[in-house]
Every structure is written in C-alpha cells, then in structure tokens.
C-alpha positions as CSV (number, residue, x, y, z in Angstrom):
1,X,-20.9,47.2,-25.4
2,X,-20.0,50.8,-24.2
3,X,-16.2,51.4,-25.1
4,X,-14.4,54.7,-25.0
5,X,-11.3,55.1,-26.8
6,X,-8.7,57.5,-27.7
7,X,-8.2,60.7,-26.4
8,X,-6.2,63.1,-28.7
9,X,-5.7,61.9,-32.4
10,X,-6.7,58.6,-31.9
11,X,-10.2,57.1,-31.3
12,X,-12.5,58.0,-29.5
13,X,-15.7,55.5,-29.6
14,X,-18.9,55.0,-28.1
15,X,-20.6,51.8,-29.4
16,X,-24.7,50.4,-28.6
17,X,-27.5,52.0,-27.7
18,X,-30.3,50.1,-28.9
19,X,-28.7,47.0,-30.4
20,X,-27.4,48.9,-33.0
21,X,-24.0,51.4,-33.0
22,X,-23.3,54.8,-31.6
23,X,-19.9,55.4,-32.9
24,X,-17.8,58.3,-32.0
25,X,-14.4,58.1,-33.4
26,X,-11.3,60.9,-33.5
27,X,-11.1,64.0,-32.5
28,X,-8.3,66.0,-34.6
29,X,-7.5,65.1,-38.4
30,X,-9.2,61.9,-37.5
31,X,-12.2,60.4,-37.5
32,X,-15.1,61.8,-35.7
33,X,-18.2,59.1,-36.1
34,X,-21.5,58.9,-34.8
35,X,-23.6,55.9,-35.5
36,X,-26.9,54.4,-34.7
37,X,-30.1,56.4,-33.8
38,X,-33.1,53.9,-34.6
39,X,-31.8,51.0,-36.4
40,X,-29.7,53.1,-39.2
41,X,-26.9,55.0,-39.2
42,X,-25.9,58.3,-38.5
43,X,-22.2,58.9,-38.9
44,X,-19.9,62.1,-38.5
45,X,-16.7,61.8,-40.0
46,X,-13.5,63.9,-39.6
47,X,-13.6,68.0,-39.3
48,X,-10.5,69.3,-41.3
49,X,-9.7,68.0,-44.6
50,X,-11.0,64.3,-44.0
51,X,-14.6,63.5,-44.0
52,X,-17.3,65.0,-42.1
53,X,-20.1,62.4,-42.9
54,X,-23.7,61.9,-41.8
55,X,-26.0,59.0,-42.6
56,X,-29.3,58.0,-42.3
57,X,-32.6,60.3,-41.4
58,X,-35.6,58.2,-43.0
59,X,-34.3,54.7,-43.6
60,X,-31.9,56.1,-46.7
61,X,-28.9,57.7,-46.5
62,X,-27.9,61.5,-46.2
63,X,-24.3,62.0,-46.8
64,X,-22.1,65.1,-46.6
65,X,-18.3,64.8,-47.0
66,X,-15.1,66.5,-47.2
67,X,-14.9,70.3,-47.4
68,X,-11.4,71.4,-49.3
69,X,-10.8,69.4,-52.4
70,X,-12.1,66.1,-50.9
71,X,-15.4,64.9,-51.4
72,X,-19.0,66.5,-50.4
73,X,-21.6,64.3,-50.8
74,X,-25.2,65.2,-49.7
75,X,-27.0,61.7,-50.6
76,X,-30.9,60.1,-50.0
77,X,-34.1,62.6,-49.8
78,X,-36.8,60.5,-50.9
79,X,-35.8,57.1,-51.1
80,X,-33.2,57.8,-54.1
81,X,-29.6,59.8,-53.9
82,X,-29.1,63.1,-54.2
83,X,-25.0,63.7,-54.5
84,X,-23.1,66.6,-54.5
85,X,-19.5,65.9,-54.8
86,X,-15.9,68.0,-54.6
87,X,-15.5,72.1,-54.8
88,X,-12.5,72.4,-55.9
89,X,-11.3,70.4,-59.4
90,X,-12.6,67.2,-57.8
91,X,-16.2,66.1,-58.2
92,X,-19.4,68.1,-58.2
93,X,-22.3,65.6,-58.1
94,X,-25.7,66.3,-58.0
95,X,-27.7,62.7,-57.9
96,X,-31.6,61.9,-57.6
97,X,-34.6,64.2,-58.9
98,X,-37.9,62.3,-59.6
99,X,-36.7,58.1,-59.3
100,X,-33.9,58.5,-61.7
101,X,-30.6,60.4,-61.4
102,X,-29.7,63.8,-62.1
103,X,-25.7,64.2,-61.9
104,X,-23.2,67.0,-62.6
105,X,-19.7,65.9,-62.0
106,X,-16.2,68.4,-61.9
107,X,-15.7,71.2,-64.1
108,X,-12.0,71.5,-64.5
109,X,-10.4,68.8,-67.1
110,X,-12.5,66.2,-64.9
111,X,-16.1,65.2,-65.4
112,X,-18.9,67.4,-66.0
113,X,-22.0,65.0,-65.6
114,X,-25.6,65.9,-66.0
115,X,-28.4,62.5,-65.8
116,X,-31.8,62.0,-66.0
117,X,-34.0,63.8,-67.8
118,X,-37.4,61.8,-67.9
119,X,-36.9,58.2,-66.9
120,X,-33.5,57.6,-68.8
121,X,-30.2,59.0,-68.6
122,X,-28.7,62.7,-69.9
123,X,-25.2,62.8,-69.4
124,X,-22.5,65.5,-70.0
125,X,-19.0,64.4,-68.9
126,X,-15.3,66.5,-68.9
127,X,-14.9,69.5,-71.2
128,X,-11.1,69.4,-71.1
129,X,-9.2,66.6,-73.2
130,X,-11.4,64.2,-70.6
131,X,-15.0,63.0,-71.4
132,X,-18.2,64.8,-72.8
133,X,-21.3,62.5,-73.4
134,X,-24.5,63.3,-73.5
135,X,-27.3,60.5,-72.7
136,X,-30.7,59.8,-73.4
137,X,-33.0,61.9,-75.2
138,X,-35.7,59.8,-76.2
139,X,-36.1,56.5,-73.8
140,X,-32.5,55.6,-74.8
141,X,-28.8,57.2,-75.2
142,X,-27.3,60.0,-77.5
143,X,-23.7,60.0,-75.8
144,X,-21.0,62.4,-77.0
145,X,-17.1,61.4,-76.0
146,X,-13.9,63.3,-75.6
147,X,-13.0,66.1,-78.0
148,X,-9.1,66.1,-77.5
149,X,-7.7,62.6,-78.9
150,X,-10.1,60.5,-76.4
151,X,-13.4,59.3,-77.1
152,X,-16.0,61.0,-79.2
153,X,-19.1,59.0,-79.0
154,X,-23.1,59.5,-80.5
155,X,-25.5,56.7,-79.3
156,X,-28.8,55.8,-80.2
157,X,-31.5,57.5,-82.8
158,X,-34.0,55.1,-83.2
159,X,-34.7,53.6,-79.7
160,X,-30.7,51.5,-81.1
161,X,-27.2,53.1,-80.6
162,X,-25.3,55.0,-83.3
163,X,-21.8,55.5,-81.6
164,X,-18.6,57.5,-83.1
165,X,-15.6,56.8,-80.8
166,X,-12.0,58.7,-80.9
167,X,-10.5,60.7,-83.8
168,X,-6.2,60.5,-83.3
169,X,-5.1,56.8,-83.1
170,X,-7.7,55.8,-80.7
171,X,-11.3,54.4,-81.5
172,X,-13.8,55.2,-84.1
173,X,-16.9,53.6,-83.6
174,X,-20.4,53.6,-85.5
175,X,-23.3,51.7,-83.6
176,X,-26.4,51.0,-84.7
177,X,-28.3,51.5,-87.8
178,X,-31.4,49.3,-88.4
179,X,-31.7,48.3,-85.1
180,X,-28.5,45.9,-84.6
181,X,-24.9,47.7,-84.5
182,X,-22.5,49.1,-87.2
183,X,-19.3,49.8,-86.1
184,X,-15.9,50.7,-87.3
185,X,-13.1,51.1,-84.7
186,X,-9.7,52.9,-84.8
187,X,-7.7,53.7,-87.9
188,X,-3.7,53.4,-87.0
189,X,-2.5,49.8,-86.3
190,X,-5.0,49.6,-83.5
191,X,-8.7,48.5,-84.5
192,X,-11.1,48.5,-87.5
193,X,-14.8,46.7,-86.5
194,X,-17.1,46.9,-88.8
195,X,-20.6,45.6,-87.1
196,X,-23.9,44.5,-87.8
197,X,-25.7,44.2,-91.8
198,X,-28.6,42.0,-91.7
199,X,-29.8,41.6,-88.1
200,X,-26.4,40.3,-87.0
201,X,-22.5,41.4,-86.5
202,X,-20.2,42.2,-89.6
203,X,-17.1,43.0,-88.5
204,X,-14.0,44.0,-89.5
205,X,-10.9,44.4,-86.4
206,X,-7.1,45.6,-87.0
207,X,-4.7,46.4,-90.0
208,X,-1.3,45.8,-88.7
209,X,-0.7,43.4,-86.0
210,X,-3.1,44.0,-84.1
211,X,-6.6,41.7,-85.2
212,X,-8.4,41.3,-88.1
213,X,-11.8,40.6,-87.6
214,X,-15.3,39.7,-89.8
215,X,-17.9,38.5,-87.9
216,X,-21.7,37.4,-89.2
217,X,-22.7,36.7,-92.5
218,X,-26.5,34.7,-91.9
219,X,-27.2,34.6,-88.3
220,X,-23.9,33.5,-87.1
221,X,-20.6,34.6,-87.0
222,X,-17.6,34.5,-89.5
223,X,-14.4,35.9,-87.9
224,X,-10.7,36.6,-89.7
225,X,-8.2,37.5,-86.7
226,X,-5.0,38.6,-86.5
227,X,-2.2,38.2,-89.2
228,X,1.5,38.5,-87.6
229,X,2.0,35.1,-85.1
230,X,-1.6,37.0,-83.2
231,X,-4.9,34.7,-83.8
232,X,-6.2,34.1,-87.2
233,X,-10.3,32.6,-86.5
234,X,-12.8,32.0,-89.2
235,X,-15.8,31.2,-87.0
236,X,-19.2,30.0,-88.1
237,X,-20.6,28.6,-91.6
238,X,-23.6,26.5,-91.2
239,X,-25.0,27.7,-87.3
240,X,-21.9,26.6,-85.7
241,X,-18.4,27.6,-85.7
242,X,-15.2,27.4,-88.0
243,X,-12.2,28.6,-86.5
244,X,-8.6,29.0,-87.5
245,X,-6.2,30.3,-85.0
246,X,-2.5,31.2,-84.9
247,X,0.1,30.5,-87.6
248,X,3.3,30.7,-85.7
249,X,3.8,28.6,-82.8
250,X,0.4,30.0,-80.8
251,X,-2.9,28.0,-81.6
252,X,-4.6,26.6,-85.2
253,X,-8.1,25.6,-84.3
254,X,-10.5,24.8,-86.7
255,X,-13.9,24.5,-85.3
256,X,-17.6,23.0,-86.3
257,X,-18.1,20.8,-89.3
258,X,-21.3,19.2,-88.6
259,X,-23.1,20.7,-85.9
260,X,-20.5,19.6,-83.6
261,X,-16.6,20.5,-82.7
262,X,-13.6,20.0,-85.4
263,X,-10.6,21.5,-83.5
264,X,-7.3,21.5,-84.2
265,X,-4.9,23.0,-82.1
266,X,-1.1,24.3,-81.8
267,X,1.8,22.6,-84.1
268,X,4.8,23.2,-82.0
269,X,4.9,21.5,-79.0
270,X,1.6,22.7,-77.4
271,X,-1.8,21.4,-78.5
272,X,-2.7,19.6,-81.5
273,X,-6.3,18.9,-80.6
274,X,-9.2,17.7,-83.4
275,X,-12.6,17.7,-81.8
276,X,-15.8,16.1,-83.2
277,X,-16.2,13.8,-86.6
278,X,-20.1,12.5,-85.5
279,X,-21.8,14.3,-82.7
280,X,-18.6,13.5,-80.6
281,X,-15.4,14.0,-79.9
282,X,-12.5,12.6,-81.2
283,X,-9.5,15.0,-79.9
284,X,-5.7,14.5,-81.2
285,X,-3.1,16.3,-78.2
286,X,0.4,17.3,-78.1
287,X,3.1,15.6,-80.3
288,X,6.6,16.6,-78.3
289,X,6.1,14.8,-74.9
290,X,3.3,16.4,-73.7
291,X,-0.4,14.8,-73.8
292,X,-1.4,12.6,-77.2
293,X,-4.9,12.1,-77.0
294,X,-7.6,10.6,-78.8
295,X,-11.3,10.7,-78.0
296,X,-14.6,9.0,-79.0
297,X,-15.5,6.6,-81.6
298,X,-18.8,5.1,-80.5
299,X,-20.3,7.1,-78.2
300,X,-17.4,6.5,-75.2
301,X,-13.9,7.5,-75.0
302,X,-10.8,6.4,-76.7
303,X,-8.0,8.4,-75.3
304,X,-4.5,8.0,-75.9
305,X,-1.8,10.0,-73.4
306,X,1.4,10.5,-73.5
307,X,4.7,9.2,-74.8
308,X,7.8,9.8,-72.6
309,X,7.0,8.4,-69.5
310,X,4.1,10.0,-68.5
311,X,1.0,8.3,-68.6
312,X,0.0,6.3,-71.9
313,X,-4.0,5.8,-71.1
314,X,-6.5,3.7,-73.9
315,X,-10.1,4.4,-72.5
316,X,-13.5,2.9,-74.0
317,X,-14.1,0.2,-76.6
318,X,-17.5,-1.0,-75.9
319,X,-19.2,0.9,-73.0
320,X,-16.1,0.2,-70.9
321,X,-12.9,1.2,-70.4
322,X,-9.2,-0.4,-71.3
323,X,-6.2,1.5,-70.0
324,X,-3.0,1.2,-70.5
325,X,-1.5,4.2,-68.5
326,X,2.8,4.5,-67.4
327,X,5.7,3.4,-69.3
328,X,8.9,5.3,-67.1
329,X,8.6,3.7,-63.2
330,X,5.0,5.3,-63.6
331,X,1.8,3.0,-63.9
332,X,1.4,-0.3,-66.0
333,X,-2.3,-1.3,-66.2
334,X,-4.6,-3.0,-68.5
335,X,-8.5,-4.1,-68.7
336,X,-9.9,-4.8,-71.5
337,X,-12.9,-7.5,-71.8
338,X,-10.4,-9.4,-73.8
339,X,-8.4,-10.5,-71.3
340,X,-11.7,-12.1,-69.7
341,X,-12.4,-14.2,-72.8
342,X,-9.1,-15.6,-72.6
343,X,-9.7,-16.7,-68.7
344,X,-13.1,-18.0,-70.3
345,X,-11.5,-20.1,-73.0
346,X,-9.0,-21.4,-70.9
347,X,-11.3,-22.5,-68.3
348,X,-13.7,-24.2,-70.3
349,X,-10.5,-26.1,-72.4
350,X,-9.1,-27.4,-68.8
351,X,-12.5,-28.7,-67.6
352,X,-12.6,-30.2,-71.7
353,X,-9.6,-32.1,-70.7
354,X,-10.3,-33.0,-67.3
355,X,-13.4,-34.6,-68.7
356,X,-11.5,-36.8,-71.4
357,X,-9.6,-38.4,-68.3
C-alpha cells in the first residue's frame, strides 16, 4: 500500500516499500514520520516543539526527540541505549556505556540520575526537595533519597541493603543488617516497621491509627495490626499463621491452629467464618441473613446456607452430598442416601406381605 495523505497540518503518509513501512506523516506542528528502510524503523517526527524522532540504523534503535523543553532522546549505539533527554528543566538522560546503563536525568528540582558504574547501578536523582540516590558501589546499591522532607535513603553495605527513608512525617527506614532487613518506618501517626533479627522479619508498623505491625519471631511471621476499627493480625506461631483482624464491625480472623486454617471472620452482619479443626475445613458464615455455612467433617463438605429465603444448602455426609437448598418461593430439594433405605425397606416389607398371601 502507497497512500498519500494530508497536505498542510494534517498527514501526510507514504506507507511500504519492502513489506515493511515508509511513513511520512505532517508537515507543520505535526507529525513528520519516516519509517521502514530494511526491516526496522526509521522515523522522523515533528520539527517545532513536537518530536523530531529517528529510529533504527543497526537493528537497535537511535532516537532523537524534542528540541525546547520536550524530550531529546539519542537511544541504541551498540546493541544497548544511550539516552539523552530534555534541555530545559525536563530530562537530561544519558543511557548505555559498556552493557549496563549510565543515566543523568534533569538538573532543576527534577532528577539528576547518574547509573552504572561496573556492571550494577550508580544513581544520583533530584537535588531540589525531589530525589537524590546514589546506587551501587560494590555489586549492589548504596541509594541516598530526598533531603527536603522526601525520602532519604542508604542501601546496601555488605552485598544486603541498609536503607534510611524520610526525616519530617514521612518514612524512616533501616534495611539490612546481617544479611536480611531491619527497618523502622515513619515517626508521626504514619508508620513504624521494624524488620528482620534472626534471618527473618521483626516488624513493628503504626502508632496512631494507622497499623501496628510485628512480624517474625522463628522463621515465620507474628503480626499485631492496627488498633482504632483498622486490622488487628497476629500471624504465625508454629509454621503457619494466627491471625486476629478488626475489632469494630470490619474482620476478626484467627488463623492456623494445627498446620491448617482456623478463621474466624466479621461479627456484624458480614462474615463469621471458622476454617480448619483436622486438616480441613469447617467454615461458620454470616449470622444476619446473609450466608451460614458450615464445612467439612470427614473429609467432604457439610455446608449450611442461608436463613431468610435464600438458599439453605446441607452438602456431604458420606462421600455424597444431601442438600436441602430454598425456603422463600426459591428451591426445595433433598438427597440423602436415607431416603433410599426407606424405598429399600419398604419394598422388601411389600414383597414380605405379598408372599404371606
């Protein structure tokens, strides 16, 4: 196909040539596009504060965009990126430089990036109430965040991550520190984590509100959340999970208790739900016309539902199932193997009697 569109801040496009595309699209504050040349792409975009963008030359891609506070992007150059970005308090990005990326982004309150650096990543971001970090340095990260009420952030030493985060209501976080994670977030009603001790997570979230958090304590996890109609958990204790939610009309679950489930849900019209009790599940719903349910109890299903005329359902009972479901113009049905020993019984009394005659 050979089309030609436009002509005078519309489109103008050529399309084929070689069962790929030759694109030419604009010509004025629009688009001006070439694309194709030898099963790639080579675009041109724009010419006047839009894009002006060309692809392509080696199988990769070589970018150049923008011009006046938009975007110029040089990209490709041996099978990687090389990026420059912006002019102008936009981005300034330089990608690329030996397999890995080397990037400096902004300069003016924006991002200031600088990556690479031997395999790995060295990053500077911002330097104007925005981001700073610095990555890498040693096959991992040493990041540095913020300065101005944002994030203020130090990863790794010691092939781990030792991160500090904020410093004026926001986050404060430690990482790291015998190679798992210690960390302690925020300090004014929004987080507190304490992480790691022993190979695994300790952690502390919250003070006022917001979640209250302790996770770990020998291999697993032990969490206290919320406090104020939030989430109140206490997970793990014995390689599985404990868990109390809610207190105030939202969830109370209590988890685990035998290598299996033990749930307990709601208390106010939404789910009262108690899971497990034998390497099953035997699960307790609703209790204000919504689902009443009961699960398990030899390796099938027992389920009750309902209770205002929706469904009222009795599953299981030997490898089977019995259901009773309706009660409100809805559904009346019952099977249970009961009913067939009564047919039996019956049967074999009539032919009793027909043989006395």
């Amino acid at each position: 196909m050979t089309e030609s569109l436009r002509k005078g801040g519309e489109r103008a496009e050529s399309l084929c040539k070689s069962g790929e595309r030759a694109e030419s699209l604009c010509k004025g504050g629009e688009r001006a596009e070439s694309l194709c040349k030898g099963g790639e792409r080579s675009e041109s975009l724009c010419k006047g504060g839009e894009r002006a963008e060309s692809l392509c030359k080696g199988g990769e891609r070589s970018e150049s965009l923008c011009k006046s506070g938009e975007r110029a992007e040089l990209l490709c150059k041996s099978g990687e990126r090389a990026e420059s970005l912006c002019k102008g308090g936009e981005r300034s990005e330089s990608l690329c430089k030996s397999g890995d990326r080397a990037e400096s982004l902004c300069k003016s309150g924006e991002r200031a990036e600088s990556l690479c650096k031997s395999g790995e990543r060295a990053e500077s971001l911002c330097k104007g109430g925005e981001r700073s970090e610095s990555l890498c340095k040693g096959g991992e990260r040493a990041e540095s965040l913020c300065k101005g009420g944002e994030r203020s952030e130090s990863l790794c030493k010691g092939g781990e991550r030792a991160e500090s985060l904020c410093k004026s209501g926001e986050r404060t976080e430690s990482l790291c520190k015998g190679g798992e994670r210690a960390e302690s977030l925020c300090k004014v009603g929004k987080l507190t984590e304490s992480l790691c001790k022993g190979g695994e997570r300790a952690e502390s979230l919250c003070k006022s509100g917001e979640r209250s958090e302790s996770l770990c304590k020998s291999g697993e996890r032990a969490e206290s959340l919320c406090k104020s109609g939030e989430r109140a958990e206490s997970l793990c204790k014995s390689g599985e999970r404990a868990e109390s939610l809610c207190k105030s009309g939202e969830r109370a679950e209590s988890l685990c208790k035998s290598g299996e489930r033990a749930e307990s849900l709601c208390k106010s019209g939404e789910r009262a739900e108690s899971l497990c009790k034998g390497g099953e599940r035997s699960e307790s719903l609703c209790k204000s016309g919504e689902r009443s349910e009961s699960l398990c109890k030899g390796g099938e299903r027992a389920e009750s539902l309902c209770k205002v005329g929706k469904l009222t359902e009795s599953l299981c009972k030997g490898g089977e199932r019995a259901e009773s479901l309706c009660k409100g113009g809805e559904r009346a049905e019952f099977l249970v193997v009961v009913a067939v020993v009564i047919v039996v019984v019956a049967v074999s009394r009539v032919a009793l009697c027909v043989q006395n005659l």
